[in-house]
Each structure stands twice: as C-alpha cells, then as structure tokens.
C-alpha positions as CSV (number, residue, x, y, z in Angstrom):
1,X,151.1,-8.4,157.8
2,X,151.9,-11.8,159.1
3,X,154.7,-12.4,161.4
4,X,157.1,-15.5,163.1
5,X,156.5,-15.7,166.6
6,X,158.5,-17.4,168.7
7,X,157.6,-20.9,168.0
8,X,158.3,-20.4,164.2
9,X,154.6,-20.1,163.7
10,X,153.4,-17.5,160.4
11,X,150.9,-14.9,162.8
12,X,149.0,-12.0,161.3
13,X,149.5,-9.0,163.3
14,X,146.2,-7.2,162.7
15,X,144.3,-10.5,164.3
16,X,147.2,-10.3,166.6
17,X,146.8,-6.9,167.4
18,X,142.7,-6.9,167.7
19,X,143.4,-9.9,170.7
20,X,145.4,-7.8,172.9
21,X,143.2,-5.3,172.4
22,X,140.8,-7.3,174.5
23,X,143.1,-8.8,177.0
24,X,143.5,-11.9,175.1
25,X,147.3,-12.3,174.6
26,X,147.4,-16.2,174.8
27,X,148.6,-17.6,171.3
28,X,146.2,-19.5,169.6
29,X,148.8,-22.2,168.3
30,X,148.4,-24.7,165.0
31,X,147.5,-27.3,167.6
32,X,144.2,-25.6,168.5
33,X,140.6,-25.5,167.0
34,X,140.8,-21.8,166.7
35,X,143.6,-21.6,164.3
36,X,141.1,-24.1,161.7
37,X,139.0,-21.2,159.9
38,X,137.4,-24.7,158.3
39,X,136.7,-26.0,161.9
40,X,135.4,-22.2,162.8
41,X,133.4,-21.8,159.9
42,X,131.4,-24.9,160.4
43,X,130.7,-24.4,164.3
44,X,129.6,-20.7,163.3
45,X,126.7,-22.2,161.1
46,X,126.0,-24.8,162.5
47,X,124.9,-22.6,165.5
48,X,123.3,-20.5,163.5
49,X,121.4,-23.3,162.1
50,X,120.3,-24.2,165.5
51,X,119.0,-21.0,167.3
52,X,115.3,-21.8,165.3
53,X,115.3,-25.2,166.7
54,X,115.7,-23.9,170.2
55,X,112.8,-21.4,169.9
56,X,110.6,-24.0,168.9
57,X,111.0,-26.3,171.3
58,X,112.4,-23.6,174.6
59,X,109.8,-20.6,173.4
60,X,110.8,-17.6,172.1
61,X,110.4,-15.1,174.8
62,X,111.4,-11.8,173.9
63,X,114.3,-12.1,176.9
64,X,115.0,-15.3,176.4
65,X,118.6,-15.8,174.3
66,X,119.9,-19.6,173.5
67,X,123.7,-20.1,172.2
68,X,125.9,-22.9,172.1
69,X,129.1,-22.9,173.9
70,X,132.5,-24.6,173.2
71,X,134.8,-25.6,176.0
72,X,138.0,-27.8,176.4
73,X,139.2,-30.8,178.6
74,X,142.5,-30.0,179.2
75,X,143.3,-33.4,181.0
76,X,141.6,-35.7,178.1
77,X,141.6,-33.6,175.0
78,X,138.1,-33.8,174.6
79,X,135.2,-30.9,173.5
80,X,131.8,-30.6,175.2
81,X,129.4,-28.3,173.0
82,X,126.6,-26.7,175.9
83,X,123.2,-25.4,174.6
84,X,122.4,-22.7,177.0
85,X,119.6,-20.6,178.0
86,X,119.8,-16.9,179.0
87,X,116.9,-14.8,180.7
88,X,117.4,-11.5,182.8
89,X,120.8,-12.5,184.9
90,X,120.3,-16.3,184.8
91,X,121.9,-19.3,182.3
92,X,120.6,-22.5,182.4
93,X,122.7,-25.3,180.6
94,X,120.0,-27.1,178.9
95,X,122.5,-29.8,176.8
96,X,125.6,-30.9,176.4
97,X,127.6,-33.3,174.1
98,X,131.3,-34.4,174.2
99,X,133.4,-35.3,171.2
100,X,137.3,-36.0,170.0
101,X,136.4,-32.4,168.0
102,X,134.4,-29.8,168.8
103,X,132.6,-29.9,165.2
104,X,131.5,-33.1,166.2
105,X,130.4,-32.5,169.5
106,X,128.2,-28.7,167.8
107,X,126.9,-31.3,165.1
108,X,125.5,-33.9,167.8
109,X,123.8,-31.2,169.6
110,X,122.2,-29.9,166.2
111,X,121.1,-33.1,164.9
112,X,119.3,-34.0,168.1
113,X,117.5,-30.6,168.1
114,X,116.3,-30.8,164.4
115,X,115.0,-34.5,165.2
116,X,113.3,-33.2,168.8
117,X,111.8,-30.6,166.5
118,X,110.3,-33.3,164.2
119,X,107.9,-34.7,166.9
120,X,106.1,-31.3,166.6
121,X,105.2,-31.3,163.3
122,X,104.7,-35.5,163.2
123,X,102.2,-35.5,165.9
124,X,100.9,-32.3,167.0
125,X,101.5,-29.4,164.9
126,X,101.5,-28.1,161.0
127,X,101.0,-24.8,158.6
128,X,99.0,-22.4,160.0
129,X,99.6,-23.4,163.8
130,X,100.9,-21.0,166.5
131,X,103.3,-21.9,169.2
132,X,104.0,-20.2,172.4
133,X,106.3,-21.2,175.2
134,X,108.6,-24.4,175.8
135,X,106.7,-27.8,174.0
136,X,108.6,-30.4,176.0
137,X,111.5,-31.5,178.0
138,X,113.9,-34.2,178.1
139,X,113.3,-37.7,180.3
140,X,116.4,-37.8,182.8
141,X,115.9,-41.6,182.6
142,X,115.3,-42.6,179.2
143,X,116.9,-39.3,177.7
144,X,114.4,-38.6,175.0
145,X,112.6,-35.7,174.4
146,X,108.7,-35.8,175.3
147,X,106.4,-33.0,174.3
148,X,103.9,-31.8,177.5
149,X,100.9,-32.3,176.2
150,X,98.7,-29.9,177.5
151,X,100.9,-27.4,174.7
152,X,97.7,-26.5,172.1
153,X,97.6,-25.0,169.1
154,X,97.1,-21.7,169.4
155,X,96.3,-20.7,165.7
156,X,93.8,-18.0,165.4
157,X,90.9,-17.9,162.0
158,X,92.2,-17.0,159.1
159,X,94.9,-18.0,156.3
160,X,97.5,-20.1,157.0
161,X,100.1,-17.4,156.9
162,X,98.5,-14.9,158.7
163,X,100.8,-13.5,161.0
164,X,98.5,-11.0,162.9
165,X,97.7,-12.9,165.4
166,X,101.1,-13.4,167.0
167,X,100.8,-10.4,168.6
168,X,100.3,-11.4,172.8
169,X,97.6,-9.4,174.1
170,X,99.9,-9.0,177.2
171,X,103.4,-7.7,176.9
172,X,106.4,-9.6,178.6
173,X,108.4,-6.8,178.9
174,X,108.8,-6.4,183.2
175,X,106.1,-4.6,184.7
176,X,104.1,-4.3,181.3
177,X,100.3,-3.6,181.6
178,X,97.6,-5.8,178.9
179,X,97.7,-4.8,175.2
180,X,94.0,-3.1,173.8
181,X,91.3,-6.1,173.1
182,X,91.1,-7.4,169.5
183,X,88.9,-6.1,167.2
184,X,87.2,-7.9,164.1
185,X,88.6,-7.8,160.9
186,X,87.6,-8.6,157.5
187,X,87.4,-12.6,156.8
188,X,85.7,-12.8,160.6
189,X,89.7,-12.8,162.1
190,X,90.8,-11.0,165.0
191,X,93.3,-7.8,165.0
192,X,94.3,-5.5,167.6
193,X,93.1,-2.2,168.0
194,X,96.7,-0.7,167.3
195,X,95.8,-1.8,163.8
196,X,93.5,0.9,162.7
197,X,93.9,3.2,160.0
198,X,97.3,5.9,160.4
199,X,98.5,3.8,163.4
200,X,95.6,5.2,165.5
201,X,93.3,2.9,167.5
202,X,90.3,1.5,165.5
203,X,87.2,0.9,167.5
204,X,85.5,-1.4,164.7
205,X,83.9,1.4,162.9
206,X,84.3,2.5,159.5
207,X,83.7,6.2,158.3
C-alpha cells in the first residue's frame, strides 16, 4: 500500500519494507535512476544481453562470472557502467564507460562488446567452430580490441551442431584429475567414454 513520506513523495511500503529488511533504509527519491522502472528495465536487459558477448570474447570458465556494474559521481552527476570479471575471490574491471545516464553509459559498454564479438566471426571463426578461453584483449594505446592470434579453432569431426565435443578432457574444477580418453563414435567423431550405453563407460565395443 503506497505511502507519503516526508518529502511528499507516493512510496509503496512492501518495497519499502523488503529495503530495510536488508539494511537499506536510504530513500530512493524521484531524482534518482532507481525510482525509473523504464530506466531499470532497460539496464536489466541490456546486461543480460551482454553476458554472451563476454563469454565469447573473456572464455567461459566454469568459475569465471562477468556482470556489469552501475555507479554514481556524486560531485559531477555523471554514471560509469564497469564490466567486471569474477574468478575464486578476485574481480578484475575489464571496462568502463561514463555517461549523463546510466542507460547510456550500459548501452556503450554493450555495443562495443557485440562489435568486438564481430571480428570473430569476420575473420577467424563460423558454424561448427569451437572456442575456448579469452580470443583477445584491448590495445591500451589505440583502444581497439585485437584478437591473439594463436586462438584456433578447436572444432572437432562431425556436424556442425554437434555439441559432444565440448566436453574438456580435463576438468577445471580445483584439484580435478583428467577426464577418460575419447572413444570413436559412429560418423568417425570422437566421444568420451562416460558416453556408453546406461551411463556406464564404453570401451569401443559393441555386444
């Protein structure tokens, strides 16, 4: 049920209510971002939209988590969106962008991800290849994103959308020991030995 508060401003109380109950009692006034569900909305997906990019061109380790984080300058008014990379207990700010609105500054920071993506598909990779790891970094000097080319396609034999392969032969999990070896499957393709019949290993034989 909404409420005045004390600056004459409509509040609901179950928003309200779900703040304090983590510790964040600080009113979120008309003047802020936060109080746009427009302005929220669009940060939320375009976020979202975003995370693929980043596991493209960062890798997609299992314990590897991107996000992009909003802050404020108090002193200017001005937004800085910060792509940033988690692994174990360590963040890495990979990007930033600054803007008037913090929309502005999240929809920078996508659009030069989706067009740092492009360069993988315009000059190195396409259906059917297989990525693994981080495919480039950014030039400090020239600020432009530059694939390291000794990143191959990994793509294994077999359709296009055969997914089998994606499966590392060695875990990444801390302290994990080498997956079986591969066996042959029909088409001439690899597949690991986990793959046999009722989930039990398959030594290439057939009964």
């Amino acid at each position: 049920m909404p409420f005045l508060n004390t600056n004459g401003e409509m509040v609901d109380a179950n928003k309200m209510m779900n703040r304090i109950a983590i510790g964040d009692t600080n009113p979120v006034t008309g003047g802020s971002w936060l109080a746009n569900p427009e302005k929220v909305s669009a940060i939320s997906t375009l976020r979202n939209n975003a995370m693929g990019n980043c596991k493209l061109l960062y890798g997609s380790d299992r314990f590897k988590y991107y996000d992009i984080i909003i802050c404020e300058n108090e002193d200017d008014g001005k937004f800085g969106a910060l792509l940033t990379c988690t692994e174990s207990s360590a963040i890495k700010i990979l990007r930033n962008e600054v803007a008037d609105c913090p929309v502005v500054a999240v929809r920078q920071m996508v659009q030069r991800l989706q067009r740092d993506t492009a360069l993988l598909f315009v000059s190195k990779y396409t259906v059917g290849s297989q990525i693994r790891g981080q495919q480039g970094y950014t030039n400090k000097d020239t600020g432009a994103f530059e694939l390291i080319p000794t990143k191959q396609d990994q793509r294994i034999v077999g359709p296009d959308d055969d997914t089998a392969g994606l499966t590392s032969r060695y875990s990444d999990a801390p302290g994990a020991i080498p997956w079986a070896p591969r066996a042959e499957r029909a088409g001439g393709y690899k597949r690991m030995r986990g793959e046999g019949r009722n989930g039990g290993l398959d030594y290439g034989e057939d009964s």
